[in-house]
C-alpha positions as semicolon CSV with decimal commas, in nm:
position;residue;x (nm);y (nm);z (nm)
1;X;-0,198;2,470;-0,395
2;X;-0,528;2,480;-0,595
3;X;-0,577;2,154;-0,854
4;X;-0,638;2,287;-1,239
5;X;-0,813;2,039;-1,431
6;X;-0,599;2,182;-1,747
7;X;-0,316;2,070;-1,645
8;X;-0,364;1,782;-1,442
9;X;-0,595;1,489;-1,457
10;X;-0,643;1,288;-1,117
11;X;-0,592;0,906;-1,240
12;X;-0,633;0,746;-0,918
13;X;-0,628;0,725;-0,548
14;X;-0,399;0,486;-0,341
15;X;-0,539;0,339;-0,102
16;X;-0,857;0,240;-0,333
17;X;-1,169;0,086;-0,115
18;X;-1,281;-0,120;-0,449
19;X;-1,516;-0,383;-0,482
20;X;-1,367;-0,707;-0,622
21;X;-1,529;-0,688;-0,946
22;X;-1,437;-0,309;-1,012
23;X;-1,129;-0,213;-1,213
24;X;-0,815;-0,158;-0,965
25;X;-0,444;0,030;-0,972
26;X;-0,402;-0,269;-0,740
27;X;-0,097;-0,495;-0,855
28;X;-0,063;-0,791;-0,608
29;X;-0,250;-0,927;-0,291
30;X;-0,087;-1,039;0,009
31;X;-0,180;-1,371;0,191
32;X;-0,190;-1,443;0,564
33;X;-0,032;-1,087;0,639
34;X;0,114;-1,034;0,983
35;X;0,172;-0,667;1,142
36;X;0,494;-0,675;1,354
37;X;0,494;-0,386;1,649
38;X;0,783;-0,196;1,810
39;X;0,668;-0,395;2,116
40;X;0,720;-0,702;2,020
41;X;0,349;-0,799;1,975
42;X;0,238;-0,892;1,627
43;X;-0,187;-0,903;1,489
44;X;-0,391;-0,968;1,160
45;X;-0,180;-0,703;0,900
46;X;-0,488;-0,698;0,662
47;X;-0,451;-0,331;0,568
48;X;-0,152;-0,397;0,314
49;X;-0,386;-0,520;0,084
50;X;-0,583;-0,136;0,118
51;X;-0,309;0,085;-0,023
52;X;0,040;0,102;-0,133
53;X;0,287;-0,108;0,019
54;X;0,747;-0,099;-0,014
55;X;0,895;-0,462;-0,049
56;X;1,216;-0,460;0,160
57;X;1,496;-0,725;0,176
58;X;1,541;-0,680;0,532
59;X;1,309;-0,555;0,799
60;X;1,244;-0,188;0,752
61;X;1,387;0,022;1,054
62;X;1,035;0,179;1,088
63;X;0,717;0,021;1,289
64;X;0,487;-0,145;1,211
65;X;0,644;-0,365;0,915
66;X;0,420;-0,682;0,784
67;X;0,540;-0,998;0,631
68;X;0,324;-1,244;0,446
69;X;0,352;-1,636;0,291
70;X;0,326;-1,459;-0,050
71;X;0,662;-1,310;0,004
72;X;0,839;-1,499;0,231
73;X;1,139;-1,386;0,361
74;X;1,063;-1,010;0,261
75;X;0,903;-0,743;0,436
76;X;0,676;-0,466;0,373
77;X;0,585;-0,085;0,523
78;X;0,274;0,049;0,470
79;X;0,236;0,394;0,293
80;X;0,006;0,722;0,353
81;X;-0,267;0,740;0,037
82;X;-0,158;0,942;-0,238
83;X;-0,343;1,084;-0,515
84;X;-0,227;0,949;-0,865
85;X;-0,216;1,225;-1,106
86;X;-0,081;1,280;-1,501
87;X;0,000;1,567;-1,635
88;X;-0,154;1,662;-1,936
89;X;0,058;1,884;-2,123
């Protein structure tokens, strides 16, 4: 698929690797974010705040999920980046 400028105009890009003082598609910012692994094991789940994120009620039946003391007792999966377009016409 080849990307026509006339009809398409690329808005954004998800994750975005902004500077804080540069305008952002960014919504919210997650606190103290913990990845949970398959194994068990759980690390530093920083990346959520680098792209788009789902907010789950219960824990997602995919690994890794993150939780975070911004949204406590919800979860989150982290997403591939995708390009933000609008169409034109």
């Amino acid at each position: 698929m080849v990307y026509n400028p006339a009809q398409f105009k690329i808005v954004g890009l998800a994750p975005e690797r902004l500077s804080e003082n540069q305008s952002s598609l960014q919504l919210k910012r997650y606190k103290n974010v913990i990845q949970h692994k398959a194994d068990g094991t759980v690390c530093s789940g920083n990346k959520v705040n680098d792209g788009p994120t789902i907010l789950y009620d219960h824990i997602p039946q995919k690994f890794p999920y993150y939780t975070s003391e911004t949204i406590k007792g919800k979860f989150l999966e982290v997403l591939y980046a995708r390009i933000l377009i609008k169409k034109l016409f």
